[in-house]
C-alpha positions in Angstrom: 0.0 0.0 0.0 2.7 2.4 1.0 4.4 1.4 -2.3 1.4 2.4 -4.2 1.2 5.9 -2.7 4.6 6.4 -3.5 4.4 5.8 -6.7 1.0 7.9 -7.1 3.2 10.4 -5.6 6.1 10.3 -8.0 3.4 10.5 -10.9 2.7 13.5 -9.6 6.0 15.1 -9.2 6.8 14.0 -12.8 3.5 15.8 -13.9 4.6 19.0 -12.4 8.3 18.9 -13.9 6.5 18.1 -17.0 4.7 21.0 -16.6 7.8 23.4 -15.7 9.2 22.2 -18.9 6.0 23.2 -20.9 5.7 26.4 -19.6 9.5 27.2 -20.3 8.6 26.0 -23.8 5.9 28.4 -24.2 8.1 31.2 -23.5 10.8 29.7 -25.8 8.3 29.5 -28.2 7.1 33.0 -27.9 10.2 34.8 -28.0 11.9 32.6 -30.8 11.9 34.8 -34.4 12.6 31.9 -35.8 8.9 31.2 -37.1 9.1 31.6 -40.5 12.4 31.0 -42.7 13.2 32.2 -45.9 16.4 30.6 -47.9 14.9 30.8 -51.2 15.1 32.8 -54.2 14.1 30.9 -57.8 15.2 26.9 -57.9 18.4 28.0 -55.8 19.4 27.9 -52.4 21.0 31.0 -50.4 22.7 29.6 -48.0 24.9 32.7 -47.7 21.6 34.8 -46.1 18.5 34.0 -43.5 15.6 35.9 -43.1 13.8 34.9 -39.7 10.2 36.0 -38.9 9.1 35.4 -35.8 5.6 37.4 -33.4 7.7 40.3 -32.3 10.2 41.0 -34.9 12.4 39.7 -37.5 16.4 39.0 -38.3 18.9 39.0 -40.7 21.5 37.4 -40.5 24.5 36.7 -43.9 28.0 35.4 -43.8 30.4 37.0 -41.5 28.0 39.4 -40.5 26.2 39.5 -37.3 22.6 39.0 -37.1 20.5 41.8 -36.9 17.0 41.7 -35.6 14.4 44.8 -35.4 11.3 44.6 -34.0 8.0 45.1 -36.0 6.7 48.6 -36.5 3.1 47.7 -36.6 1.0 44.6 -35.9 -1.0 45.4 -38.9 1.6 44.5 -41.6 1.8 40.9 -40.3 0.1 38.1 -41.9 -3.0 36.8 -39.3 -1.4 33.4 -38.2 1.1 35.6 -36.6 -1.4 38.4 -35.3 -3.5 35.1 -33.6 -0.5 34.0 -33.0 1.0 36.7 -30.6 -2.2 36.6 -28.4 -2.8 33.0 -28.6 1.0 32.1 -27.3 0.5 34.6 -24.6 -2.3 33.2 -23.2 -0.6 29.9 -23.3 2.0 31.1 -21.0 -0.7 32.7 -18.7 -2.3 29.1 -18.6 0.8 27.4 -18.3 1.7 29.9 -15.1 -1.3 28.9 -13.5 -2.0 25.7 -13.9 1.5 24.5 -12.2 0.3 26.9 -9.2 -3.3 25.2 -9.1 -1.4 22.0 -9.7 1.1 22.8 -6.6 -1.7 23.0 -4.5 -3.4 19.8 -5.6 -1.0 17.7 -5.0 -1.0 15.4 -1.5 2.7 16.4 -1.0 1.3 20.3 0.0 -0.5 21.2 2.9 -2.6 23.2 0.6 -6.3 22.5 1.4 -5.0 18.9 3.5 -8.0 18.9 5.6 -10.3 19.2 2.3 -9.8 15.9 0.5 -12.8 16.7 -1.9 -11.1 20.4 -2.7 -7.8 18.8 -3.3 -8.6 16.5 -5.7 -10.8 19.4 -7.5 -8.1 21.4 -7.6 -5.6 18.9 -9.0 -8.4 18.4 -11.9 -8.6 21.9 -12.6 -4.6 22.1 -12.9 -5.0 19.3 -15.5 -7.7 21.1 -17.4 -5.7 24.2 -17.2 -3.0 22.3 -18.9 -4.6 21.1 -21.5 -6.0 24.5 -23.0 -2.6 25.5 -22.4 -1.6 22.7 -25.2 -4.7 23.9 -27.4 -3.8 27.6 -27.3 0.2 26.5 -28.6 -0.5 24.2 -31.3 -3.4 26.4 -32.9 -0.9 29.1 -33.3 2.0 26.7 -34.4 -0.1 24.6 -36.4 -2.0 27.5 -38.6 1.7 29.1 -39.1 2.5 25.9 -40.7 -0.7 25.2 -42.9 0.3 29.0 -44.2 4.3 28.2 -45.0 3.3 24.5 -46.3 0.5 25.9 -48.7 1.7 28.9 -49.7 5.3 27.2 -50.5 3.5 24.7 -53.6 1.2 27.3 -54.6 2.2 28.4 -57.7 0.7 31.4 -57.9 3.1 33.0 -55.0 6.7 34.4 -56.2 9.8 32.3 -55.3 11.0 34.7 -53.6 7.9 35.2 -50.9 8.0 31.1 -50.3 9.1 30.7 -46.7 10.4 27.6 -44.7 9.1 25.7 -41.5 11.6 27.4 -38.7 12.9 25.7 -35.8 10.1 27.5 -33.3 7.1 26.0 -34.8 9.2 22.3 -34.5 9.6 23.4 -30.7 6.1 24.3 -30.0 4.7 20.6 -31.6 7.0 19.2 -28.6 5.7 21.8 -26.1 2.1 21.1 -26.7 2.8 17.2 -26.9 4.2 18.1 -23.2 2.0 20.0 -22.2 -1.0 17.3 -23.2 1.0 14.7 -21.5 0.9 16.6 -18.2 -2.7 17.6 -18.6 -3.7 14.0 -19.1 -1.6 12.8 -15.6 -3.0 15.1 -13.8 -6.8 14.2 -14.9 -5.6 10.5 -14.1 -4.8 10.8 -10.8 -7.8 12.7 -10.5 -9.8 10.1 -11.5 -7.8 7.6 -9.4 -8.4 9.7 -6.5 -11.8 10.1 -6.9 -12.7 6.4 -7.1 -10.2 5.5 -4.5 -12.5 8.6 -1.9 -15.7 7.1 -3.2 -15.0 3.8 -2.4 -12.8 4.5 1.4 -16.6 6.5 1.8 -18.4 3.8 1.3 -16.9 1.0 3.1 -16.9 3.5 6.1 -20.3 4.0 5.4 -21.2 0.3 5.4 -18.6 -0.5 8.8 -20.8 2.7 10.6 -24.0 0.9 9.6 -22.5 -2.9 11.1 -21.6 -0.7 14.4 -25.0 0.4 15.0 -26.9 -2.8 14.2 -24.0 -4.6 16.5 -25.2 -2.1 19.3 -28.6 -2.2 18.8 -28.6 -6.2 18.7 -26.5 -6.3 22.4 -28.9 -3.8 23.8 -31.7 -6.2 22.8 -30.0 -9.1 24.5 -29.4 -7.1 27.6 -33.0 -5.9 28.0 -35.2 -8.1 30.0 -38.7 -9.3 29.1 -41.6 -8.0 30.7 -43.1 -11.6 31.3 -39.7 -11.8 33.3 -40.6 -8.8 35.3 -43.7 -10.1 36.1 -42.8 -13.4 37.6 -40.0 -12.1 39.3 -42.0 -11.6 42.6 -44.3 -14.9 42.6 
């Protein structure tokens, strides 16, 4: 039994570091420029110059020359994967943030809300729900940014020279929202453990209470005396 907990425990634990991770990967996410690529121009590759695109600005970088980044001047001149995407990957951090502190709390390691089993276990499923729109809000973003690149890159209607490459953020954010999912769906699992585990400790103390009082109520029965005895007793 002790074994068990212990390992219920560890689960736990491994949840929240998974979720320190995905919320780090947010941020990385967020802050990368390196959304959208291009290293293209006609049938050739320039391998001499990079043009990154990320939410918040975008660099250039060519050979023995240091990168250069500058930060958009309006949010208007971006395309609309990257205006959803600014606010979409904010509120993924915001979600992230909380869910590991509503997750903190729910755990049976805290002395958080201890004396409220039922509140615990709530809490711990609302950390894992948390975490979960916290995986929907990244891969939206990440995932419409890469419909965009993919389609617009074998249209042939759009110059060579506007066709941009998957960058290394959107392969980042995939694994971030495959973490964060991960750590969503623990957390609902121990949830559910819990809750069957409560349900059923509740009802066998239910069913022992029940025994107790038909045990007492039988003795007291054997212990009263008849009332033909009490009427004899004197003859």
């Amino acid at each position: 039994m002790v074994t068990i907990k212990a390992t219920h425990s560890k689960l736990e634990v491994v949840a929240i570091v998974l979720g320190f991770v995905g919320l780090f990967g947010t941020i990385t996410v967020t802050a990368l420029p390196m959304w959208r690529v291009t290293a293209f121009i006609g049938a050739n590759l320039i391998v001499m110059e990079v043009l990154w695109e990320g939410l918040w600005m975008n660099c250039y970088r060519q050979a023995d020359i240091r990168m250069q980044c500058k930060v958009y001047d309006s949010l208007l001149i971006l395309p609309p994967e990257l205006q959803a995407g600014r606010g979409l990957m904010c509120a993924s951090i915001i979600l992230a943030f909380f869910a590991l502190i509503v997750s903190g709390c729910g755990m049976r390691i805290t002395s958080c809300c201890r004396d409220n089993v039922k509140g615990k276990n709530v809490t711990l499923a609302v950390g894992g729900c948390l975490f979960l729109l916290a995986c929907l809000t990244t891969l939206i973003p990440v995932s419409w940014t890469s419909h965009t690149i993919i389609r617009n890159f074998y249209n042939p209607q759009v110059q060579d020279s506007q066709k941009k490459e998957l960058g290394e953020a959107l392969f980042v954010g995939w694994a971030t929202g495959a973490v964060l999912l991960i750590t969503g769906i623990i957390l609902l699992c121990r949830f559910s453990t819990r809750r069957s585990k409560d349900e059923l400790h509740n009802a066998d103390t239910y069913v022992m209470a029940e025994r107790e009082s038909l045990n007492e109520d039988a003795v007291d029965l054997d212990r009263k005396p008849s009332s033909f005895y009490k009427e004899h007793q004197y003859v």
